[in-house]
RODO-2510 file (C-alpha; in nm, 4 decimals, decimal comma):
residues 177
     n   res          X          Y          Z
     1     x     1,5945    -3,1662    -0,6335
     2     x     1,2463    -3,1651    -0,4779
     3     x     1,3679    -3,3907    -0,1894
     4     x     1,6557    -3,0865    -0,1226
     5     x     1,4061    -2,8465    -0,1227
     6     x     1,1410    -3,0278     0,1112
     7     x     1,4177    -3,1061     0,3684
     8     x     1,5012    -2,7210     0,3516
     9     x     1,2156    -2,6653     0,4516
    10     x     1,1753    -2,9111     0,6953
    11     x     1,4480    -2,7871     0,8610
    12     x     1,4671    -2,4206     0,8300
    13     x     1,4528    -2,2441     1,1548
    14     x     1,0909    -2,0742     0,9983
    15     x     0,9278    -2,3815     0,9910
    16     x     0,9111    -2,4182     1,3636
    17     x     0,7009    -2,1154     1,3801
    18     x     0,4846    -2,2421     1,1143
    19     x     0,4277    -2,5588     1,2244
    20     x     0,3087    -2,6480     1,5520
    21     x     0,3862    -3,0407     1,5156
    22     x     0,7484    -2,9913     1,4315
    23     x     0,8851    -2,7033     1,6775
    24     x     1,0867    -2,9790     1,9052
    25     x     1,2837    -2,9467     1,5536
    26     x     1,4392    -2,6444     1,5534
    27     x     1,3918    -2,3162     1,6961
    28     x     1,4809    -1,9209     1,6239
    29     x     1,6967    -1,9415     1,9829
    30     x     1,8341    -2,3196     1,8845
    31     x     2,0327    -2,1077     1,6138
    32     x     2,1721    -1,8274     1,8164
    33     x     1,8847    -1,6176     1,6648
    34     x     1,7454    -1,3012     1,9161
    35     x     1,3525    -1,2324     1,8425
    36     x     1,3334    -0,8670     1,6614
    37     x     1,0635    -0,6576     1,8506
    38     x     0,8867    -0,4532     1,5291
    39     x     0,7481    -0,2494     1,8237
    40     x     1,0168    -0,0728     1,9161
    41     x     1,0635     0,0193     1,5222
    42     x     0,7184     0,1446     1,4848
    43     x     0,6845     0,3778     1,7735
    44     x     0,8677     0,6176     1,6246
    45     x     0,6937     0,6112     1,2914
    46     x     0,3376     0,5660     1,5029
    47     x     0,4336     0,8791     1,7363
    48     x     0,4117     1,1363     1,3857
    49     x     0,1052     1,1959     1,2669
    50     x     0,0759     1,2529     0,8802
    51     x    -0,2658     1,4167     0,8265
    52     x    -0,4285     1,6529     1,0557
    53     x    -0,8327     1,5282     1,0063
    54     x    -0,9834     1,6233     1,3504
    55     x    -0,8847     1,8326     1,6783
    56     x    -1,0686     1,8145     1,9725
    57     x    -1,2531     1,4850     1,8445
    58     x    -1,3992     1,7023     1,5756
    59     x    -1,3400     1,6546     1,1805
    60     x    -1,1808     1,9525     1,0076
    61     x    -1,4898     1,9781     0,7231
    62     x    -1,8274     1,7953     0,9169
    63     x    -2,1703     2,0144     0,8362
    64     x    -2,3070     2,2419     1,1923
    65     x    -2,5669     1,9496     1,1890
    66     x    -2,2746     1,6656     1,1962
    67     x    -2,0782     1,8819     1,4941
    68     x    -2,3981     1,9535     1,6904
    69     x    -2,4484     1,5553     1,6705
    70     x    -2,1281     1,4864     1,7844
    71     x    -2,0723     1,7107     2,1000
    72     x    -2,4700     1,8502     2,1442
    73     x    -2,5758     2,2242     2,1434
    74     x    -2,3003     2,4437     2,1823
    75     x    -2,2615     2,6835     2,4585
    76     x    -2,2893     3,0077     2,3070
    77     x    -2,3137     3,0913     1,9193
    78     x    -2,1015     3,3984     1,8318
    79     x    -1,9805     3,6114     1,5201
    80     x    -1,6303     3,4910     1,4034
    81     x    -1,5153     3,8334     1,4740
    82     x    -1,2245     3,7467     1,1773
    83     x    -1,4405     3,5601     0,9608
    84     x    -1,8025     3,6080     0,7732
    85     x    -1,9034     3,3418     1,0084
    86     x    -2,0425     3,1960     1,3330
    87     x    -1,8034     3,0259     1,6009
    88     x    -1,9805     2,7106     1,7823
    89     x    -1,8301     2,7120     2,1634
    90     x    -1,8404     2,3865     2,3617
    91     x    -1,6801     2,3467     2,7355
    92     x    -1,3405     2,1676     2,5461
    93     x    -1,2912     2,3485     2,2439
    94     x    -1,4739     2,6194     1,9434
    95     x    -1,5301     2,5770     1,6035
    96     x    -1,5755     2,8224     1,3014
    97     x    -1,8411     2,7489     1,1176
    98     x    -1,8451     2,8850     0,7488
    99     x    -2,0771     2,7928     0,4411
   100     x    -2,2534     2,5387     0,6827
   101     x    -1,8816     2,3325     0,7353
   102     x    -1,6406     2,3102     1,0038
   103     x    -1,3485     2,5521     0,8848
   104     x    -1,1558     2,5745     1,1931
   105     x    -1,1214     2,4610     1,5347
   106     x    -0,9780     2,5947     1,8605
   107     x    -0,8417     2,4734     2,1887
   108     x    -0,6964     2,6848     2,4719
   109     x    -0,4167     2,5351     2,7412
   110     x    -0,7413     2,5942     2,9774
   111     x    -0,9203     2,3606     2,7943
   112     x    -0,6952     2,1134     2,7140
   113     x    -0,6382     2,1085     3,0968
   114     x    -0,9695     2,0587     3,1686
   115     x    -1,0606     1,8084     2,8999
   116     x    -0,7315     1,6551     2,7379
   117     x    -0,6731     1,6822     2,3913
   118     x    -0,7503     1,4819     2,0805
   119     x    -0,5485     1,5241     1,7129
   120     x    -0,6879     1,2552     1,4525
   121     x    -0,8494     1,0859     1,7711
   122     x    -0,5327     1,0419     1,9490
   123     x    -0,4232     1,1958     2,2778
   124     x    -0,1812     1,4347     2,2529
   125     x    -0,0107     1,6979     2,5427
   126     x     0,0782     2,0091     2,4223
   127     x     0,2771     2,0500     2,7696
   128     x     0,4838     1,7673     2,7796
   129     x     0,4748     1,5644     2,4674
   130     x     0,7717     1,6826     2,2372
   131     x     0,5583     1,8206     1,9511
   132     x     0,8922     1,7659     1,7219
   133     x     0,8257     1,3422     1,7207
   134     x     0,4775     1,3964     1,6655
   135     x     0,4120     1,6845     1,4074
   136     x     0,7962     1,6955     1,3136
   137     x     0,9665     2,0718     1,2063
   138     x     0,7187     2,3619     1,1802
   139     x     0,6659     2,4682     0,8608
   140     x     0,6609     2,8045     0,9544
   141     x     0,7673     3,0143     1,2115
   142     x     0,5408     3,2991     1,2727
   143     x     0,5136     3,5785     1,5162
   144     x     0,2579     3,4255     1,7169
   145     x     0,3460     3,0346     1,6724
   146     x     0,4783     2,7843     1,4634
   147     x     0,2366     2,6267     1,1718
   148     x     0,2880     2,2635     1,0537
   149     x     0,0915     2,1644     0,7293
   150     x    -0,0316     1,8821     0,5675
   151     x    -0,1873     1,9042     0,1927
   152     x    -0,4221     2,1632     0,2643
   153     x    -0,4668     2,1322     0,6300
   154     x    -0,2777     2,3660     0,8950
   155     x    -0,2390     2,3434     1,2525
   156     x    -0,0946     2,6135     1,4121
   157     x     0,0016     2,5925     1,7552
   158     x     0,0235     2,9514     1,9444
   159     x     0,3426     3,0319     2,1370
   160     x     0,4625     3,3498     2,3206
   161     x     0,8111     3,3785     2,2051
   162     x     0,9211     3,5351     2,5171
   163     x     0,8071     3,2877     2,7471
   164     x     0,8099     2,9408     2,5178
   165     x     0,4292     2,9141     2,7029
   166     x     0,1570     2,8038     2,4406
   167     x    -0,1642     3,0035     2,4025
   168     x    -0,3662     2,7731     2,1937
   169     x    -0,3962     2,5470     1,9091
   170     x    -0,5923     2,5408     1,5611
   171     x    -0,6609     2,3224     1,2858
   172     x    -0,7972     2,4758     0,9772
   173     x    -0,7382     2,5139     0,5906
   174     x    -0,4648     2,6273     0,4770
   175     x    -0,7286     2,8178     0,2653
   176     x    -0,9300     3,0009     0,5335
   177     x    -0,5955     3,1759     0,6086
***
């Protein structure tokens, strides 16, 4: 029985790619097999991103202190007109600063034109890329845009229903509203 088995494996078409000495032997191709490229099965399932943790290159969360070490002093420092907070502007994107934490964080299509556009620290295209591989269905469908969540995370991309332009993009808490 053990003298079956090692000639099994001697001779399986695996052990060619396992062992260097003995791939004269036997090869995938010797027995009519094709190589399977996993590449082309992950791009699909790499292309959708399943948590939204940063926009921008900026974490949803990080303290004023953590975001002014990351991109410098902001631009200007305004009240959140919407919010009982401050909104830090940079040259590529704003964030809403609340209880000393990063609750939101805006990009504009002028923006994103001038400086590209980073979700989890991956380059996305709001003009071109088909947002339905890479965030999926919206969630929701509002007036203004269509919201996709994930756990307690929202990004809501801004759309003018008449024209099918986008205005903008935000990531924030589903808790902020």
């Amino acid at each position: 029985m053990k003298v079956l088995l090692v000639l099994l494996v001697l001779f399986s078409p695996f052990a060619a790619q396992s062992a260097p000495a003995q791939s004269a032997l036997s090869s995938p191709a010797d027995h009519g097999l094709k190589p399977v490229s996993v590449s082309a099965a992950r791009t699909v399932e790499d292309t959708y991103i399943r948590t939204f943790d940063s926009l921008a290159d900026v974490p949803l969360y990080a303290t004023a202190n953590e975001l002014i070490e990351l991109k410098g002093q902001p631009l200007a420092i305004v009240p959140d007109p919407w919010e009982d907070s401050l909104e830090f502007r940079y040259a590529d994107m704003s964030a809403g600063i609340a209880a000393g934490m990063v609750s939101y964080i805006h990009v504009s299509p002028e923006q994103v034109s001038a400086y590209g556009l980073k979700l989890n620290g991956r380059e996305i295209d709001p003009l071109r890329d088909t947002l339905k591989n890479t965030l999926g269905s919206p969630d929701f469908a509002a007036e203004d845009g269509d919201v996709y969540m994930r756990g307690h995370t929202a990004l809501k991309v801004y759309v003018d229903r008449q024209t099918g332009e986008w205005r903008g993009i935000d990531l924030f808490d589903d808790y902020s509203d």
